[in-house]
TORKOL-4160 file (C-alpha; in steps of 0.2 Angstrom, whole numbers, padded with zeros to 4 digits, m for minus):
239
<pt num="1" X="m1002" Y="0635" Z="0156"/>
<pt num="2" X="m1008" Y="0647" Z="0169"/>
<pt num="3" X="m1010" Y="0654" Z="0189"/>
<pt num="4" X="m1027" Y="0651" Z="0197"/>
<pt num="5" X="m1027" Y="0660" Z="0215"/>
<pt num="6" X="m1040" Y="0651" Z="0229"/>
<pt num="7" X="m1046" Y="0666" Z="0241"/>
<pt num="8" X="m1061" Y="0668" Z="0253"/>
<pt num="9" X="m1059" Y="0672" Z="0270"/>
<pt num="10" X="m1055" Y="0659" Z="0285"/>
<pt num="11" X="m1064" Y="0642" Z="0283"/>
<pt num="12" X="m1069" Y="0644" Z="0264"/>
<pt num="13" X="m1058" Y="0628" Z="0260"/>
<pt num="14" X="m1044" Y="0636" Z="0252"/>
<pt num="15" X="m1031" Y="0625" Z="0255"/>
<pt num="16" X="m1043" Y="0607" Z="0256"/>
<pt num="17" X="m1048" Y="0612" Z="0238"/>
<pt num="18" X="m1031" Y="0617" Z="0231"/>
<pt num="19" X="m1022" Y="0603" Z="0237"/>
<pt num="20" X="m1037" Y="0590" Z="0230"/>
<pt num="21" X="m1035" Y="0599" Z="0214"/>
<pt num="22" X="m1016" Y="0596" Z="0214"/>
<pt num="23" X="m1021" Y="0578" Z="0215"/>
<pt num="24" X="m1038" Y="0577" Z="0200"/>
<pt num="25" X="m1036" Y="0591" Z="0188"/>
<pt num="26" X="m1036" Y="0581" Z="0173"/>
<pt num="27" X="m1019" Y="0592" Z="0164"/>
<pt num="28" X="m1002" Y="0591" Z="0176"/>
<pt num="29" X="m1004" Y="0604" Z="0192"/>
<pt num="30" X="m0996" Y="0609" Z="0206"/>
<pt num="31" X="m1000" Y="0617" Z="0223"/>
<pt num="32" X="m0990" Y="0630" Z="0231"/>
<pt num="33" X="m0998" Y="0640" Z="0246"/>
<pt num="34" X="m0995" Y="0659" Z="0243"/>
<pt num="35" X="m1002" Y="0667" Z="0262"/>
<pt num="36" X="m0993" Y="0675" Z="0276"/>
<pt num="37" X="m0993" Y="0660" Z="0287"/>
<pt num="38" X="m0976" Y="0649" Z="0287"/>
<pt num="39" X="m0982" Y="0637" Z="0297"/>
<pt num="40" X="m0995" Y="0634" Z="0281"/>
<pt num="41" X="m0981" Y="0635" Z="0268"/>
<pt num="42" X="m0974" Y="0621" Z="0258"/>
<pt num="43" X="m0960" Y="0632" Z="0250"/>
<pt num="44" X="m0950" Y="0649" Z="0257"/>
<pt num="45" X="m0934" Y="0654" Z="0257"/>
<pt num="46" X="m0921" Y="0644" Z="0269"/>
<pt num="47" X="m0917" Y="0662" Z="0278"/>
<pt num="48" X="m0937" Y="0665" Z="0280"/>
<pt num="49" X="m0935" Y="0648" Z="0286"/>
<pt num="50" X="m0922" Y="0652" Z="0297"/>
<pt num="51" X="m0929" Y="0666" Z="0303"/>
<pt num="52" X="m0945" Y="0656" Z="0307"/>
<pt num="53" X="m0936" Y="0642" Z="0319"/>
<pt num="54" X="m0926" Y="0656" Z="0329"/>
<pt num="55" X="m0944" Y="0665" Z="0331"/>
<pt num="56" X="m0952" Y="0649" Z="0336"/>
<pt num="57" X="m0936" Y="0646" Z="0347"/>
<pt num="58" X="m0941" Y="0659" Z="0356"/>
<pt num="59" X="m0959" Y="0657" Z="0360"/>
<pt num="60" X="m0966" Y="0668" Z="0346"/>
<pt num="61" X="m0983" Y="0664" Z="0339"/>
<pt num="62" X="m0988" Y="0656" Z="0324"/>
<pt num="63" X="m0992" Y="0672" Z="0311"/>
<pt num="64" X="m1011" Y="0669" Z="0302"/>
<pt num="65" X="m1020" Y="0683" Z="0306"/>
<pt num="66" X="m1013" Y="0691" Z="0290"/>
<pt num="67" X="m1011" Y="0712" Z="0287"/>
<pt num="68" X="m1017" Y="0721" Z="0300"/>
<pt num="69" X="m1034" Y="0731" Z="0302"/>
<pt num="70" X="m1033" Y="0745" Z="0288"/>
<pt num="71" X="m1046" Y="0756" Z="0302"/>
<pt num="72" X="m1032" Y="0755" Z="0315"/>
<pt num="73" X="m1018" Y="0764" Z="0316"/>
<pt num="74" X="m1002" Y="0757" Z="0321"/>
<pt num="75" X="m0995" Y="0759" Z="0340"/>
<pt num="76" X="m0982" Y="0774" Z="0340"/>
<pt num="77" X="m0968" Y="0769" Z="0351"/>
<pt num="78" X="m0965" Y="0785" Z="0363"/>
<pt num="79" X="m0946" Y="0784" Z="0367"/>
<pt num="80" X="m0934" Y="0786" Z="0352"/>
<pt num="81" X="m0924" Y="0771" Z="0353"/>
<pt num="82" X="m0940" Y="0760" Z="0352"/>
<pt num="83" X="m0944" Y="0770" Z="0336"/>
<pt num="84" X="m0929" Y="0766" Z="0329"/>
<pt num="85" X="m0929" Y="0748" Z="0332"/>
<pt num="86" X="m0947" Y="0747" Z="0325"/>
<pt num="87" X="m0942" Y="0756" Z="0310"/>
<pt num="88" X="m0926" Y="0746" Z="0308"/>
<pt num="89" X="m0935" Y="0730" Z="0313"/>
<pt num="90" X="m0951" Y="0735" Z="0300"/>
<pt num="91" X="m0938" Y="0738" Z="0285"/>
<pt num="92" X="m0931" Y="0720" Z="0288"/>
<pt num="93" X="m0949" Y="0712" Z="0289"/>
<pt num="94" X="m0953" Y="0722" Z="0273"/>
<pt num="95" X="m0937" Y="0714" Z="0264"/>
<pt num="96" X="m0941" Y="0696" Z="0271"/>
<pt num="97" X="m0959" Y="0698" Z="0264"/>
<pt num="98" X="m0957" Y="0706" Z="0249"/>
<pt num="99" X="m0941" Y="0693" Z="0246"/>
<pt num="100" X="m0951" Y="0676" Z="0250"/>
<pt num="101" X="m0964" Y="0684" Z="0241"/>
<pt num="102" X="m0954" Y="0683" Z="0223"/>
<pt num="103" X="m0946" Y="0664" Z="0227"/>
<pt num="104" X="m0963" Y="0660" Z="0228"/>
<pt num="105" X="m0966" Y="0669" Z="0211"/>
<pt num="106" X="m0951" Y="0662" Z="0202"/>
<pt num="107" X="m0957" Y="0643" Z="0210"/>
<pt num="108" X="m0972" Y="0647" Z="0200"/>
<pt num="109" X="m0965" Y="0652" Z="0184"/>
<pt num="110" X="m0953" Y="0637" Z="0186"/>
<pt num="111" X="m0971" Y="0625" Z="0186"/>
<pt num="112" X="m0977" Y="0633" Z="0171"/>
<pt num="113" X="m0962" Y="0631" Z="0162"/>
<pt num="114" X="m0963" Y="0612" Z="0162"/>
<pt num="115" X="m0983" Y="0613" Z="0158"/>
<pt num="116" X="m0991" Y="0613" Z="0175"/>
<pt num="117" X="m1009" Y="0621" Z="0181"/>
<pt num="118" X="m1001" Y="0632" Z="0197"/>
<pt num="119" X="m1015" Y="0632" Z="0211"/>
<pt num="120" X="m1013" Y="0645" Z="0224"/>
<pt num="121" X="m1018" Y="0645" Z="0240"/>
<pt num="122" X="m1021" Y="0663" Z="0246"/>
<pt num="123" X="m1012" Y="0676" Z="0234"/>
<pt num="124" X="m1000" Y="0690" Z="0242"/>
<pt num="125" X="m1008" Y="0704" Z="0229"/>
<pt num="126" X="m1029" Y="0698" Z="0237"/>
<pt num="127" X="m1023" Y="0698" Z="0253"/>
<pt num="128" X="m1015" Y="0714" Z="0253"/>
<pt num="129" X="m1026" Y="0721" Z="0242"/>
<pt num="130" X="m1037" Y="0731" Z="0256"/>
<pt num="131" X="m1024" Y="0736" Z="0264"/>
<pt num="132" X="m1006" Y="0740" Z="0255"/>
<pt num="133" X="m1013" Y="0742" Z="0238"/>
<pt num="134" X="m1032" Y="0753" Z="0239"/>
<pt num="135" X="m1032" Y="0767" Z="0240"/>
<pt num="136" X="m1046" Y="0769" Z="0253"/>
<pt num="137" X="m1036" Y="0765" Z="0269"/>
<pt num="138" X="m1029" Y="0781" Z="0278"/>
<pt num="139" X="m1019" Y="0772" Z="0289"/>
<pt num="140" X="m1004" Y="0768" Z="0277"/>
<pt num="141" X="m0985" Y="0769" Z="0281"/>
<pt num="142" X="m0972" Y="0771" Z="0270"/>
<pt num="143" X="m0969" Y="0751" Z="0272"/>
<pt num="144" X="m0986" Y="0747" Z="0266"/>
<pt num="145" X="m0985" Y="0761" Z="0251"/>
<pt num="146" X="m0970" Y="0753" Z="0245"/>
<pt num="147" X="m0978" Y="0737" Z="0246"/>
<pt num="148" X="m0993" Y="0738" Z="0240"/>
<pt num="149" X="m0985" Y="0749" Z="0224"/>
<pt num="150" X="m0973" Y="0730" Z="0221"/>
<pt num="151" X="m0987" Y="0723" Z="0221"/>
<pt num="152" X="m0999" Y="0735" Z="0210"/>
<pt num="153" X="m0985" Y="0737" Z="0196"/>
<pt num="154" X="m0973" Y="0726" Z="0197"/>
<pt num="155" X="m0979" Y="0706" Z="0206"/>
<pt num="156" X="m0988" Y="0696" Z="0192"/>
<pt num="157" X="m1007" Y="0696" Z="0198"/>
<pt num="158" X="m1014" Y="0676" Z="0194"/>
<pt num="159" X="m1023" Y="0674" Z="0178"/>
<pt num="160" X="m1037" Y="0668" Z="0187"/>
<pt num="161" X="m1046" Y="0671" Z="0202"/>
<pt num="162" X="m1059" Y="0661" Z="0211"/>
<pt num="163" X="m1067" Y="0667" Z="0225"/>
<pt num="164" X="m1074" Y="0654" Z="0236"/>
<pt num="165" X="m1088" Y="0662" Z="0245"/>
<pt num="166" X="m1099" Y="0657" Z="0261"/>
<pt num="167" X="m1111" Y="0666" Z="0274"/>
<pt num="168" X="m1102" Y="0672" Z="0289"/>
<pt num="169" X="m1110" Y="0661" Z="0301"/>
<pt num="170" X="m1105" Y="0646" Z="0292"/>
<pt num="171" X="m1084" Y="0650" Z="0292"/>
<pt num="172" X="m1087" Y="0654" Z="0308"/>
<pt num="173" X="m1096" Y="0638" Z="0312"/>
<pt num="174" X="m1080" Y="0629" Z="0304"/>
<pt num="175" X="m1065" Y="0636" Z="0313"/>
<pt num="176" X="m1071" Y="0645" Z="0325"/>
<pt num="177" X="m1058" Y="0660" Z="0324"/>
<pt num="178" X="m1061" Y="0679" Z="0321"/>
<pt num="179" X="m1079" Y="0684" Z="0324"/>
<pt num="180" X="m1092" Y="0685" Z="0311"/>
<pt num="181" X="m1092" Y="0704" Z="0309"/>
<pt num="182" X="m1073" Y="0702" Z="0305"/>
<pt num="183" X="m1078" Y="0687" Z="0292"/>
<pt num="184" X="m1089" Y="0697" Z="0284"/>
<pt num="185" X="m1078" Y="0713" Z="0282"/>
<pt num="186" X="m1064" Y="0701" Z="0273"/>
<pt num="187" X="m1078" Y="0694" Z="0262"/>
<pt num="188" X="m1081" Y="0712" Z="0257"/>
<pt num="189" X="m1063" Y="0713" Z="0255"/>
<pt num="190" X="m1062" Y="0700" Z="0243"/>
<pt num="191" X="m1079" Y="0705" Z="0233"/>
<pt num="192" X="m1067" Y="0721" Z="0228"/>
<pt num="193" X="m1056" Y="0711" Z="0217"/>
<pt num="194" X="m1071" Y="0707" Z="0207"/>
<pt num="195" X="m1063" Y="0724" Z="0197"/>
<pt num="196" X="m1046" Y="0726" Z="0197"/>
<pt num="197" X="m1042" Y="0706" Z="0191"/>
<pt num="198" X="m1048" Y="0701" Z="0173"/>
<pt num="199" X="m1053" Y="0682" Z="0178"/>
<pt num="200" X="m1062" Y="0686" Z="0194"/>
<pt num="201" X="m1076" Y="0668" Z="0198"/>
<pt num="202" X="m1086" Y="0664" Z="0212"/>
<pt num="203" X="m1088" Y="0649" Z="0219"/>
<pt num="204" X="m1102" Y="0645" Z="0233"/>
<pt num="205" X="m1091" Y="0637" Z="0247"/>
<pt num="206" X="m1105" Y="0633" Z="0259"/>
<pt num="207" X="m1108" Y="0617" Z="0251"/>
<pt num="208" X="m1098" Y="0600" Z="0254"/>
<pt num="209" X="m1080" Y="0598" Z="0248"/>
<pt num="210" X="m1085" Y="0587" Z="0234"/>
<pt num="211" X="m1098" Y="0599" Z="0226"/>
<pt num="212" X="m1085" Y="0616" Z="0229"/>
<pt num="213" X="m1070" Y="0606" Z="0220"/>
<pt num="214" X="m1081" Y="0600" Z="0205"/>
<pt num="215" X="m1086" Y="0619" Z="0203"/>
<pt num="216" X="m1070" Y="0625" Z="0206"/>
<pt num="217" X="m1064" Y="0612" Z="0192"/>
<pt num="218" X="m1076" Y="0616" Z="0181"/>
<pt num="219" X="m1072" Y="0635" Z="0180"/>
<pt num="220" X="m1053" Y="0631" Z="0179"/>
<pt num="221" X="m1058" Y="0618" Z="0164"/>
<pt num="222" X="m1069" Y="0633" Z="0156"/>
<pt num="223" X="m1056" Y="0646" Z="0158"/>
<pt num="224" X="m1043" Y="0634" Z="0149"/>
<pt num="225" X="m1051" Y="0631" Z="0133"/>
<pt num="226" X="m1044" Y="0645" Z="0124"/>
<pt num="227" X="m1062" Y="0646" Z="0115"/>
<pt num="228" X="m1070" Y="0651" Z="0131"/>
<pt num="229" X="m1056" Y="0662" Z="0136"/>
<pt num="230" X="m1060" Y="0673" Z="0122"/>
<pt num="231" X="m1078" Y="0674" Z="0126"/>
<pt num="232" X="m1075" Y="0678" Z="0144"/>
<pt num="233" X="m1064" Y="0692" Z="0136"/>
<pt num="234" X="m1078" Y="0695" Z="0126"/>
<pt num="235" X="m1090" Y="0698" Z="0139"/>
<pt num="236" X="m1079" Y="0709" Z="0151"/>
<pt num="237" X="m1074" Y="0720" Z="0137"/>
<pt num="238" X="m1094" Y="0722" Z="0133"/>
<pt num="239" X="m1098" Y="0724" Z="0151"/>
């Protein structure tokens, strides 16, 4: 069997879709949601966990606005004991992530093994992608460098990629969150993969759920038929 990642930006439908096709893919399948956002996630780590309740406790907001702007630099804390305590508190987050980052993995290889279709919701390497693993952002720090190198070289990219596509205006119009210049930056975002991944499909998400999953299905049910693997091979080695 294989990984198909589910990526767009905010209001795309990622998770709606991926848990339906849990549910009516016609081989065995299973849903596991791969974003930043615990409050989304149906597997992490009992510390993550942990570390999520005290967080929570403590009247800390929920985390979905995923990495942070590439064009802006991160706030320098003047005196040196802040410095410190970022750095020290930055290193930890960075071991928290990259370490719930591979139980999610390894849950993934787990469903594989016993024949299953894994969906992702979100995937770690397209989310981070323009901004830890490009080479076009300036605004790096050692933490994202060694991030976005895991990720590059050694965190299994999915086998498939469907990008699932709308118009600014109509995400916005869905969840009203971010604004519509900020939308259609991380759609741009997205489009980059088209290169760096072998499967890469786009899937027009401005239509009604039940037309976006039968697309979406019907990409995954092409892309597994070995026959028309090889001819997608074909065709991207030609390209």
């Amino acid at each position: 069997m294989f990984t198909v990642a589910l990526i767009g930006a905010d209001g795309a439908g990622k998770t709606t879709i991926g848990r339906r096709l849990e549910q009516t893919l016609p081989v065995p399948a299973k849903y596991v949601y791969m974003g930043v956002n615990l409050d989304s996630s149906n597997h992490m780590l009992p510390t993550t966990r942990l570390i999520h309740s005290l967080k929570r406790a403590f009247g800390a907001k929920a985390d979905t606005g995923g990495p942070p702007d590439p064009n802006q630099a991160p706030p320098s804390p003047e005196r040196l004991a802040w410095r410190i305590g970022a750095s020290l508190k930055g290193s930890l987050g960075l071991v928290v992530r990259i370490s719930e980052e591979w139980f999610r993995q390894a849950l993934a290889w787990y469903y594989l093994i016993r024949g299953n279709i894994v969906v992702f919701d979100r995937h770690f390497y397209a989310d981070y992608y323009a901004y830890d693993v490009a080479q076009n952002n300036n605004h790096k720090t050692r933490r994202m460098r060694i991030h976005g190198w895991m990720l590059e070289h050694l965190y299994p990219k999915p086998d498939l990629v469907i990008f699932l596509d709308a118009p600014a205006e109509v995400l916005f119009a869905r969840k009203r969150e971010g604004t519509l210049a900020a939308l259609e930056h991380r759609r741009q975002e997205y489009l980059q993969m088209c290169s760096v991944v072998p499967h890469f499909a786009v899937v027009d998400a401005s239509r009604s759920e039940d037309e976006v999953a039968l697309a979406v299905t019907e990409v995954i049910e092409s892309f597994r038929r070995p026959h028309n693997r090889k001819m997608v091979e074909v065709e991207n080695a030609s390209s």
